[in-house]
C-alpha positions in Angstrom: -229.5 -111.4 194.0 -225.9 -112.0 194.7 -223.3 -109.9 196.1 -220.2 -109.4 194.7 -216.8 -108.5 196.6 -213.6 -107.0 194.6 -210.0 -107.4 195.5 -208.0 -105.7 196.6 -210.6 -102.3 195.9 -213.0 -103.2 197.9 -215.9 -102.3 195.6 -219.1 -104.4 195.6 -222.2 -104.8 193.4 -225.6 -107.0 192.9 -225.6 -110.1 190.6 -228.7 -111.6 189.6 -228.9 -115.5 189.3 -229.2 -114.7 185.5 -226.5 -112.8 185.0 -223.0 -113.0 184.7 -220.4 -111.7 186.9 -218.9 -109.1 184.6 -222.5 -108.2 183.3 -223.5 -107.3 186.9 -220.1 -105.3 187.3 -221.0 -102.9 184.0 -224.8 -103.0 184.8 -223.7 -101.6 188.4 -221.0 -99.0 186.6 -218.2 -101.0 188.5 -214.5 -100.7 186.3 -214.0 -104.5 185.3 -211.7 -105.4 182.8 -212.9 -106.8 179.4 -213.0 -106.7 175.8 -214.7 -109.9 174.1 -217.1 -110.8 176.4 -217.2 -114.4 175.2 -214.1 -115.9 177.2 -212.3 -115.7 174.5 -209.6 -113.0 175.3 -209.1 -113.5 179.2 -209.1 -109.7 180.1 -211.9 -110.3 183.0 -210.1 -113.9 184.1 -209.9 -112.9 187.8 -209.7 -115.3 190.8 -212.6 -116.8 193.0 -211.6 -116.4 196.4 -215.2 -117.2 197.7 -218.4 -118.4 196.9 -219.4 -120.6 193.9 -220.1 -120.3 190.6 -221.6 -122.3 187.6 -221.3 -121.7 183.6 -223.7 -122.5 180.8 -220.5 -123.9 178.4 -217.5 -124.6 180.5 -214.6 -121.7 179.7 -211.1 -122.7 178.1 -208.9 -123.0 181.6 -206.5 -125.6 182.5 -207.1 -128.1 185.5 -204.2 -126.0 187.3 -206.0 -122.9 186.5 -209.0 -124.5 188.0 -207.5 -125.6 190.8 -206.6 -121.7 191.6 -209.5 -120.7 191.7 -209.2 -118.7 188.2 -212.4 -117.8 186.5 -213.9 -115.9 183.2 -215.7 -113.3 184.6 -218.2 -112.8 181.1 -219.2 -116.4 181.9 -219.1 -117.0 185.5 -223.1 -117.1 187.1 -222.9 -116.1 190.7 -224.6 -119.1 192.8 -223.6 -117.6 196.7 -222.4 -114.2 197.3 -218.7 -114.1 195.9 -215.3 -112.3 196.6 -213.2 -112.3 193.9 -209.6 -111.2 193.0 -207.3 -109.6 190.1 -204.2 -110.3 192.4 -202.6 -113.3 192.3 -202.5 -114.1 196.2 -206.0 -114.7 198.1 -204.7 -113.1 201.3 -206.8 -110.9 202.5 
């Protein structure tokens, strides 16, 4: 099990290394935007601030997105405890 970190709210919840980010958010009744939950509509793209992650097919995001740490939360698999973020700076 992974734990999860949300900025700026501070909530938390448990990942599984089977499950996806966003899945572990609605399993653990955590608010986490979303609508497709195939990658396809970017309402749970949110930025890794910490940690690592892996994907079982690579999501649509450009090399600068990339490089910001962006990720699709509906496909992201936690592989270290993360912190992630729906604001644009990692400050915190």
């Amino acid at each position: 099990m992974y734990r999860v970190h949300l900025m700026p709210s501070g909530a938390a919840f448990e990942v599984s290394a089977h499950q996806t980010v966003l899945q572990g958010a609605l399993e653990a009744d955590v608010p986490f935007p979303n609508r497709c939950q195939i990658g396809a509509c970017a309402s749970c793209l949110c930025r890794l601030v910490e940690g690592d992650v892996r994907y079982h097919l690579e999501p649509m995001l450009t090399e600068q997105e990339k490089e910001q740490g962006w990720i699709f939360a509906c496909q992201a698999i936690p592989c270290s405890d993360l912190v992630v973020s729906f604001e644009e700076s990692d400050d915190y």
